[in-house]
Structure formats: structure tokens, C-alpha cells
C-alpha positions in Angstrom: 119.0 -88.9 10.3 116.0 -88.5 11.4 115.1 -92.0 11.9 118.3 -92.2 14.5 117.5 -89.3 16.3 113.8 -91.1 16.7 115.7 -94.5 17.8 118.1 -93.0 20.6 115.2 -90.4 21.8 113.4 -93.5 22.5 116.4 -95.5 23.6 117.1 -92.9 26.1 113.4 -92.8 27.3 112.9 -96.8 27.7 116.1 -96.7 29.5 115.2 -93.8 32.5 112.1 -95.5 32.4 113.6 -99.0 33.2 116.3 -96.7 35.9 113.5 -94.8 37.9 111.1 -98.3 38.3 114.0 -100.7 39.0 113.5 -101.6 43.4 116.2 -99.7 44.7 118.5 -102.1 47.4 118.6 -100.2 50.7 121.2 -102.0 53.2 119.3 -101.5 56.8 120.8 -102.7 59.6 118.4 -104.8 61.2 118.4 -106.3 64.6 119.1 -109.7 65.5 116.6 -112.0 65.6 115.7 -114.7 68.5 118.0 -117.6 67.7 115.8 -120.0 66.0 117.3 -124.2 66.1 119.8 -123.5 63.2 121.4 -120.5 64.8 121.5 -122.5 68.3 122.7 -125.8 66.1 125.2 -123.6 64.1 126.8 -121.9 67.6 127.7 -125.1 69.2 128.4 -126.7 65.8 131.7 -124.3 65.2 133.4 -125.1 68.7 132.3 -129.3 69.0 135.4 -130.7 67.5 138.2 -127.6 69.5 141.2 -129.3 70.6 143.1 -127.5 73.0 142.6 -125.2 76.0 139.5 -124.3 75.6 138.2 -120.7 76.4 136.0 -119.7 79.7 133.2 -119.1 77.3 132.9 -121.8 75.5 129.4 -123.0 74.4 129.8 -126.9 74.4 129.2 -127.8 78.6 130.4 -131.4 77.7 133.7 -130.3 76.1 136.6 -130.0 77.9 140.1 -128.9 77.9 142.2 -131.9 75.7 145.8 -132.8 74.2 147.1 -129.7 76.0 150.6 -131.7 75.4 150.5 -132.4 71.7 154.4 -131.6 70.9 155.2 -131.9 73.6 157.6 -134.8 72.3 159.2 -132.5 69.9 159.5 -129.5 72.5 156.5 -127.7 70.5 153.1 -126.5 71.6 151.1 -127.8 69.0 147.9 -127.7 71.3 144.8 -126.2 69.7 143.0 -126.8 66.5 140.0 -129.1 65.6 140.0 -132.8 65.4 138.9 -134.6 62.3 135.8 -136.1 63.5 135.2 -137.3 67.2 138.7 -139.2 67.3 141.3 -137.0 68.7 142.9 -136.5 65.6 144.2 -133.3 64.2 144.7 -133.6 60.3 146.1 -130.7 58.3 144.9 -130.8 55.1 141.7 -131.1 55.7 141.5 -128.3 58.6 143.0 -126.0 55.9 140.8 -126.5 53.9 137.6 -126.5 56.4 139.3 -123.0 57.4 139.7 -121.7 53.9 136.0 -122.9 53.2 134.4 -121.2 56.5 136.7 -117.8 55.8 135.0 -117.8 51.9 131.5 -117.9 54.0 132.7 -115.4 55.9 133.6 -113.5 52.6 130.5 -114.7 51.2 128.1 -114.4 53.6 129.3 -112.3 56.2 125.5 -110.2 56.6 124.1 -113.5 57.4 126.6 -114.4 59.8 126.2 -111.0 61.4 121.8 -111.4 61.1 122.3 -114.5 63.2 124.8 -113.1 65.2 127.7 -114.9 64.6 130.1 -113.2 62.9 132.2 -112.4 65.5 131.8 -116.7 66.8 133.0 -117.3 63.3 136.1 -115.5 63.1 137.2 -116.6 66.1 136.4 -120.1 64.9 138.8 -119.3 62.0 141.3 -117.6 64.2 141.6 -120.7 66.6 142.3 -123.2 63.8 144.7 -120.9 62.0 146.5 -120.0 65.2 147.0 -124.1 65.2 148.1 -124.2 61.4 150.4 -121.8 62.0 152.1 -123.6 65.0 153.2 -126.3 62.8 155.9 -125.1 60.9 158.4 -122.6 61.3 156.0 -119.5 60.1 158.2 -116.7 61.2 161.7 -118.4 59.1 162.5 -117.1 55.7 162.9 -120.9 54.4 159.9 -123.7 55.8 162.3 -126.4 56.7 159.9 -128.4 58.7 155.8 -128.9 59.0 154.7 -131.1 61.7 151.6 -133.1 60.8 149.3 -136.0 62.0 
């Protein structure tokens, strides 16, 4: 009896011990730093490959306004998006998934978004190609008869 008494006396000692000497994680919010080359690299990187009508404050000067008629055909506006690669192609699957994989960064990584000050560039990245996503099939419909891909 005595013996356990002994054993959780000292358990209970080690363990305060370990709990007042353990660093202590503080979240500060810090100020942004000066963009350094990845930062500047990473900002122009998300909006390169928009498709679509771009906005007035858009950080790519040699990107324009492009395929403002895609659906045109089919009596749809299926402007917007991101291409592929540089080709003018707009593929589904694998914009999904580049949106899926930049919103679990975002999930993921959101404070170092925010530390290089571009967490708000990033979910507008998102926003613009799921705005696109969602313009090729019949969202709002209680049945998805149709999905209109490239």
C-alpha cells in the first residue's frame, strides 16, 4: 500500500514537473513580412493560367481577358476557370482536383497563407475556379442531368 502510494506520489510529481517545463505555444499575430521571391512568385503564380474576364486587379500585366464566349455554342456562359497548362484548355478533373488540393492548403496552412499575405488571394483563387465548376452542370436542379466538359 504503501509502495503505491510512493509510485503515484511520484507519478504525480514527474508529471507537474514535465507540465510546468513544457514551452508553452502562444499564437501572436505577427505582421507581414516584406514579400521575399517566393511570396512575389507564389502571387502571380495563383492567377497565370485564369481564363475568363479577368478582374481590374489582376497581378499578371501580360494576361488578358480570354474565351469570354466559351458556351457560347450551347447558350451557356461557361467563361472563367483556369486552363490546363498554357493551351487554352479548361479540363475538369484536374481543376477539381487542383481546387480541392489548394482549399486543403488553405485548411492546412491557412497562418502561412495569411504570414505571407495571401490568404485572402487564395480564396479568391479557389472561389474563381469553383465559380467555373459550378457553371457546368445544372447546380441549382434536384437531378444533374448534364455536365459540360472539355
Amino acid at each position: 500500500m504503501i509502495g503505491a502510494i510512493l509510485v503515484a506520489g511520484l507519478a504525480t510529481a514527474l508529471i507537474s514537473s514535465m507540465v510546468k517545463n513544457l514551452p508553452r505555444h502562444r499564437h501572436r499575430h505577427q505582421p507581414p513580412l516584406p514579400p521575399d521571391n517566393y511570396t512575389l512568385a507564389l502571387n502571380k503564380a495563383l492567377n497565370a493560367q485564369r481564363s475568363g474576364r479577368l478582374p481590374e486587379d489582376d497581378n499578371v500585366s501580360w494576361r488578358g481577358d480570354s474565351c469570354l464566349k466559351d458556351g457560347s455554342s450551347l447558350s451557356e456562359d461557361l467563361s472563367g476557370g483556369y486552363y490546363d497548362a498554357g493551351d487554352a484548355i479548361k479540363f475538369n478533373f484536374p481543376q477539381s482536383f487542383a481546387m480541392t488540393l489548394l482549399s486543403w492548403t488553405v485548411v492546412e496552412y491557412s497562418a502561412k497563407y495569411e504570414a505571407a499575405g495571401e490568404l485572402n488571394h487564395v480564396k479568391e483563387t479557389i472561389k474563381w475556379g469553383t465559380d467555373y465548376l459550378l457553371k457546368t452542370f445544372n447546380n441549382s436542379a434536384d437531378t444533374i442531368d448534364r455536365v459540360v466538359t472539355q
